[in-house]
C-alpha positions in Angstrom: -75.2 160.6 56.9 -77.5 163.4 55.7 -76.6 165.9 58.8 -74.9 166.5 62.0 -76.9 165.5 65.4 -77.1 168.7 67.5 -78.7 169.2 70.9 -78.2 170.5 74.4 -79.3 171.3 77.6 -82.3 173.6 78.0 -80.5 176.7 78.9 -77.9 176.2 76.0 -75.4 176.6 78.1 -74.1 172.8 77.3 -74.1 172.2 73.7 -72.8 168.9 71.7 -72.4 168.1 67.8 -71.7 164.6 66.0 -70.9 164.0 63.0 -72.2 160.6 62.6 -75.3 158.1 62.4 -76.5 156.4 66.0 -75.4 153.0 65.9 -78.2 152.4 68.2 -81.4 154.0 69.1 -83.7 152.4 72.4 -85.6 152.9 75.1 -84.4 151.8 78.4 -86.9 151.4 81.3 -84.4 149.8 83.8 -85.3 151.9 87.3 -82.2 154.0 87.1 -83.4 155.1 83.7 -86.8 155.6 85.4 -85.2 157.3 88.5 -83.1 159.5 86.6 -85.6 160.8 83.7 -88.5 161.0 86.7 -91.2 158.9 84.0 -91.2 155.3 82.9 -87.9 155.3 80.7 -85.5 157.8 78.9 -84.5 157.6 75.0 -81.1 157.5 74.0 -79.3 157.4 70.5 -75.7 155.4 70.9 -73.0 156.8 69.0 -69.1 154.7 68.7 -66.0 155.9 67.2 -67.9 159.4 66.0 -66.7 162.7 66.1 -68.1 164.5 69.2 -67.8 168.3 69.5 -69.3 169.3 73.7 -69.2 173.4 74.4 -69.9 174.3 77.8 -68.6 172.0 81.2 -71.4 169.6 82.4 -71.4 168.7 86.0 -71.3 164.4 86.2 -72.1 161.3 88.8 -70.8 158.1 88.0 -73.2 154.9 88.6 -73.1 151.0 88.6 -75.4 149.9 85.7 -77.0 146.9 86.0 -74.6 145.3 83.9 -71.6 146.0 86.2 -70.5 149.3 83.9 -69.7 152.7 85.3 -71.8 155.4 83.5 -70.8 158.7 83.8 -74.3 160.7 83.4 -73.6 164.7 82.5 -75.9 167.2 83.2 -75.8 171.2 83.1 -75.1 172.3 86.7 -77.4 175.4 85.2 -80.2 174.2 84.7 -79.9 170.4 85.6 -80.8 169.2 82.1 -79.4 165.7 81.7 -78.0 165.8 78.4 -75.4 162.7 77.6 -74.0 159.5 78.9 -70.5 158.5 78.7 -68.4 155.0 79.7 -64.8 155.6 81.5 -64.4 151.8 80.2 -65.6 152.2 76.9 -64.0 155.7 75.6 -65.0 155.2 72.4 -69.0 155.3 73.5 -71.2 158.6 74.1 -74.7 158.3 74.1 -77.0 161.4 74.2 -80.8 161.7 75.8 -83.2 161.7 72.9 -84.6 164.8 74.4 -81.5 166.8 74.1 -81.6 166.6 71.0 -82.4 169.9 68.7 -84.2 167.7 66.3 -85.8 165.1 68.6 -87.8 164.0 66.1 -85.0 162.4 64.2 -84.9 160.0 67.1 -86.5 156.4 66.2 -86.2 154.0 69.1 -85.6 150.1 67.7 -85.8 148.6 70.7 -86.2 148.0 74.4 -83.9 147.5 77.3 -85.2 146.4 80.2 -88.3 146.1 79.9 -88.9 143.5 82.3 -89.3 146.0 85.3 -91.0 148.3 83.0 -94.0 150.1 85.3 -97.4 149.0 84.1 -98.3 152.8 83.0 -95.5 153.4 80.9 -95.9 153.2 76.9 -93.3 152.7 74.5 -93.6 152.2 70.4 -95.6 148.7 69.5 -93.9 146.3 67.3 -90.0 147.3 68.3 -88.5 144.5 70.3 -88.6 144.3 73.8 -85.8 143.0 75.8 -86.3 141.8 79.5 -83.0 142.9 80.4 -80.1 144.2 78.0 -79.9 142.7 74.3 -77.9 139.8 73.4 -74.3 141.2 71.9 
């Protein structure tokens, strides 16, 4: 790993650091996705096992994913930035929102989740894969 990922909320006042490379990096236009980020997908890098530093207390909702998981979405109740993703079933498992991140261009998405109810107007990368629902594991 060349550096730490850093990123936050827009008023700072939620901040995260990880000392670690994404294990995964997609796109996921699944309609809570496309609910939640208000456009036709959100970005997330996937990190497992890696030392997380969070300052600041984010405000969360848990939901059902279309897989059957709970994901517990945190967001600053400051500015009401979503910032991260955790799994109360998977501990080990924090995903931030590529936008959150200080650096966003260090984000490179490698694939697509859901992209079978993608909405016609929405545009992601050519030439990563594109799953109809979530990848085979």
């Amino acid at each position: 790993m060349s550096y730490a990922y850093t990123g936050g909320c827009a008023c700072r006042a939620i901040r995260y650091e990880i000392a670690a490379e994404p294990i995964e990096s997609n796109d996921c236009q699944c309609r809570q996705c496309q609910q939640q980020s208000g456009t036709g997908h959100s970005s997330y890098l996937s990190f497992v096992g890696a030392p997380v530093t969070v300052e600041g207390k984010a405000s969360t909702w848990d939901v059902v994913g279309e897989g059957g998981t709970v994901k517990r979405c945190a967001f600053c109740p400051t500015c009401g930035s979503p910032v991260y993703l955790t799994f109360p079933d998977i501990p080990d498992l924090f995903i931030v929102r590529a936008g959150s991140l200080d650096e966003p261009g260090r984000y490179k998405p490698e694939m697509v989740f859901w992209h079978s109810v993608a909405q016609p107007w929405d545009h992601v990368p050519p030439g990563i894969p594109r799953h109809e629902k979530l990848p085979p594991r």
